[in-house]
Rosetta silent file (secondary structure, phi, psi, omega in degrees, C-alpha in Angstrom):
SEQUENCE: XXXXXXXXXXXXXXXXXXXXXXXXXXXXXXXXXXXXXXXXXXXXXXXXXXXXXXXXXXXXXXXXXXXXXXXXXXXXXXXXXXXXXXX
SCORE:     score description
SCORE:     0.000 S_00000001
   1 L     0.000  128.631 -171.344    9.469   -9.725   95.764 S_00000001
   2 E  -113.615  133.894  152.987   13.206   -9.009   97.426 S_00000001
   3 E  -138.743  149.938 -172.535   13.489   -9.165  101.206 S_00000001
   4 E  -125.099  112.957  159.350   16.397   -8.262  103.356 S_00000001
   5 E  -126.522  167.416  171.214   16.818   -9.372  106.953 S_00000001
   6 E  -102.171  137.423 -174.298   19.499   -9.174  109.646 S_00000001
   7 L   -81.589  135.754  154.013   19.397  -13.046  111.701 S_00000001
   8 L   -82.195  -25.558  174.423   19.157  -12.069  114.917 S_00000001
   9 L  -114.866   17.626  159.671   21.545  -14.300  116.764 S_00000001
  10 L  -112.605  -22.714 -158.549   24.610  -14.174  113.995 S_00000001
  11 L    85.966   -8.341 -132.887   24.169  -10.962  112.678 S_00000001
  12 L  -102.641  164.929  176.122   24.203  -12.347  109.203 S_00000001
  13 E  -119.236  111.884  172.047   22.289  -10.791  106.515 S_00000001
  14 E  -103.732  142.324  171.843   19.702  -12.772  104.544 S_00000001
  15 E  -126.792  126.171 -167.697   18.409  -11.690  100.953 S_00000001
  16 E  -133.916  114.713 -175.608   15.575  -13.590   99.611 S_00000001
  17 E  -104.039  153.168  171.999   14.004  -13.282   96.236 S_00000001
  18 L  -136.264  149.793 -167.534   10.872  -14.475   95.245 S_00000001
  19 L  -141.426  148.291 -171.537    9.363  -14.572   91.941 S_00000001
  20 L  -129.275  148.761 -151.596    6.183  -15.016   90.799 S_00000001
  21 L  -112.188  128.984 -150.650    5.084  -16.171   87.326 S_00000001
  22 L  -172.620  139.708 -161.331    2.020  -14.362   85.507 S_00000001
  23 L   -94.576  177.266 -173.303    0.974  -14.057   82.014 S_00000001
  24 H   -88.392    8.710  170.539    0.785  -10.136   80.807 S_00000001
  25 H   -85.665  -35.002 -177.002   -2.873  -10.611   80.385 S_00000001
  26 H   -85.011    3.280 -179.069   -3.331  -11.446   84.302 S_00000001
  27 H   -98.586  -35.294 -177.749   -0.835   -8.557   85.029 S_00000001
  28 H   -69.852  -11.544 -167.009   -3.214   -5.899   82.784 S_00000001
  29 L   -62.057  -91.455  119.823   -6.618   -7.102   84.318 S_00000001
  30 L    71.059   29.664 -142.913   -5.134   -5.084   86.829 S_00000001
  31 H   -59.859  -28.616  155.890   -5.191   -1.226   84.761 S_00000001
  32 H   -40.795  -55.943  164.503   -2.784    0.332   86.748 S_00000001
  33 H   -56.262  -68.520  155.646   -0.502   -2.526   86.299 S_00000001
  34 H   -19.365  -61.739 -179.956   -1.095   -2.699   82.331 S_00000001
  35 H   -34.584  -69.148 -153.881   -0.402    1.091   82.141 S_00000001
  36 H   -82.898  -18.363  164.175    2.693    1.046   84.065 S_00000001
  37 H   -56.758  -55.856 -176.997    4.138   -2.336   82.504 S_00000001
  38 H   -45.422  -58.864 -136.248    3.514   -0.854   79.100 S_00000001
  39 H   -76.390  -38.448 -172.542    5.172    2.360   80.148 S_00000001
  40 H   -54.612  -62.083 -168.949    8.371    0.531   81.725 S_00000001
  41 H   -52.743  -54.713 -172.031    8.770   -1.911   78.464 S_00000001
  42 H   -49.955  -33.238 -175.487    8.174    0.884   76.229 S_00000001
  43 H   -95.657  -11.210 -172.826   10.672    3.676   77.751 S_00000001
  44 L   -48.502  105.421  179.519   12.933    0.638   78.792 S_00000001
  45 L   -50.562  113.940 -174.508   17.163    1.690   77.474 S_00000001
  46 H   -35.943  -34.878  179.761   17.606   -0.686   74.912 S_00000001
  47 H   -95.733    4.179  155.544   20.901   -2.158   76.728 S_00000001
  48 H   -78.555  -65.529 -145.988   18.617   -3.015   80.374 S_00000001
  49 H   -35.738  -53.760 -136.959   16.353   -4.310   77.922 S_00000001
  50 L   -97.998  -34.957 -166.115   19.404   -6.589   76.293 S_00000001
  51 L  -118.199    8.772  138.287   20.825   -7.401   79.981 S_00000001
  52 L  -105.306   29.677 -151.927   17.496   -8.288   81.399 S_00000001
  53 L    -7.045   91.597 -170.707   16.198   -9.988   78.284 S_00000001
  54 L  -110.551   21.026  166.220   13.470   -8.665   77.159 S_00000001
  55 H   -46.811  -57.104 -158.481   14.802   -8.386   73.559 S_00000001
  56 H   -92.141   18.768  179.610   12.972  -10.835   72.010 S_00000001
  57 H  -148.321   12.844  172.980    9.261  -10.178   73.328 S_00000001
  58 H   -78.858  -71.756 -166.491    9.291   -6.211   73.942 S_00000001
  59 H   -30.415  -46.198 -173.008    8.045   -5.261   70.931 S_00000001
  60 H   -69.817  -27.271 -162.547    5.364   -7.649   70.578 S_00000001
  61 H  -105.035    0.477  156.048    4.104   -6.982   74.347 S_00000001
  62 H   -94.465   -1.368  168.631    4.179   -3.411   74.255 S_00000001
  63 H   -86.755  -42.092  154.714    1.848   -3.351   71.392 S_00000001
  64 H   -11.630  -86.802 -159.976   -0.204   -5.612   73.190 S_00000001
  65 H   -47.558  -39.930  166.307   -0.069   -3.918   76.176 S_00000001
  66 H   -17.519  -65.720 -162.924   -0.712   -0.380   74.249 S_00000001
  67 H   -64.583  -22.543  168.472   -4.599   -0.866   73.492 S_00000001
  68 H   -76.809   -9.610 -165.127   -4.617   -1.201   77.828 S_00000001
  69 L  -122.704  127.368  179.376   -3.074    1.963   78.674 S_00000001
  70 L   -71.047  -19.451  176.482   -5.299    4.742   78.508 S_00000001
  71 L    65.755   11.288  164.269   -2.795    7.313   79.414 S_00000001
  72 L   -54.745  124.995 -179.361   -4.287    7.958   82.667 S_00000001
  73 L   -54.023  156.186  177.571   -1.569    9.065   85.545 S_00000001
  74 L  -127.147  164.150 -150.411   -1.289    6.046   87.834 S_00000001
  75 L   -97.110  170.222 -169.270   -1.088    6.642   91.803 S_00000001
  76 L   -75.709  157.671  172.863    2.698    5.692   93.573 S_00000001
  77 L    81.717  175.854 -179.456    3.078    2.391   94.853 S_00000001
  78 L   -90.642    9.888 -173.960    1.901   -1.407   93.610 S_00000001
  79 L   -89.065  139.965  172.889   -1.705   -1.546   95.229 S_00000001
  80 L   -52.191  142.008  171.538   -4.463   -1.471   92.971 S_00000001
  81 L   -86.976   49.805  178.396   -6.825    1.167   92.775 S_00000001
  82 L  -164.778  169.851  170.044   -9.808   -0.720   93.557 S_00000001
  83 L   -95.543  -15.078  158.566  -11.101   -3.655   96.103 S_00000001
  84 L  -118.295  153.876  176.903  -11.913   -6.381   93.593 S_00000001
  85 L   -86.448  167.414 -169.739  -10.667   -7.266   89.724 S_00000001
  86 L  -104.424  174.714 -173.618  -13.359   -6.467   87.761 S_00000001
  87 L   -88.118    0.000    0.000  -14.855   -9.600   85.745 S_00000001
């Protein structure tokens, strides 16, 4: 999660990343997310791939991730399409 603010009483600009750590099984319970992760690694330009390094585990996790995506369109934005994970 990136956030950008302007301080109010320098003017300064703060940018604050935050990152959160999640295995690709807890990202597919999730199917929208599991779709659209496959579809990112999989369509992914081999040299982002190389200069955000995902060389050495794309292969393995988009066949993983394959048997989740269904090939159903998924709706814009990151909120789930449901109110609960299912169990």
């Amino acid at each position: 999660m990136q956030t950008f603010y302007r301080l109010p009483r320098s003017n300064a600009l703060l940018f604050s990343i935050r990152a959160y750590l999640a295995s690709i099984d807890e990202l597919a319970r999730v199917p929208k997310w599991g779709r659209r992760l496959h579809r990112v690694l999989r369509d992914l330009h081999p040299e982002i791939g190389a200069y955000k390094g995902t060389d050495r585990f794309r292969a393995l996790a988009v066949a993983h991730l394959a048997k989740r995506d269904d090939g159903a369109p998924t709706s814009p934005g990151i909120a789930p399409d449901f109110q609960s994970l299912p169990a």
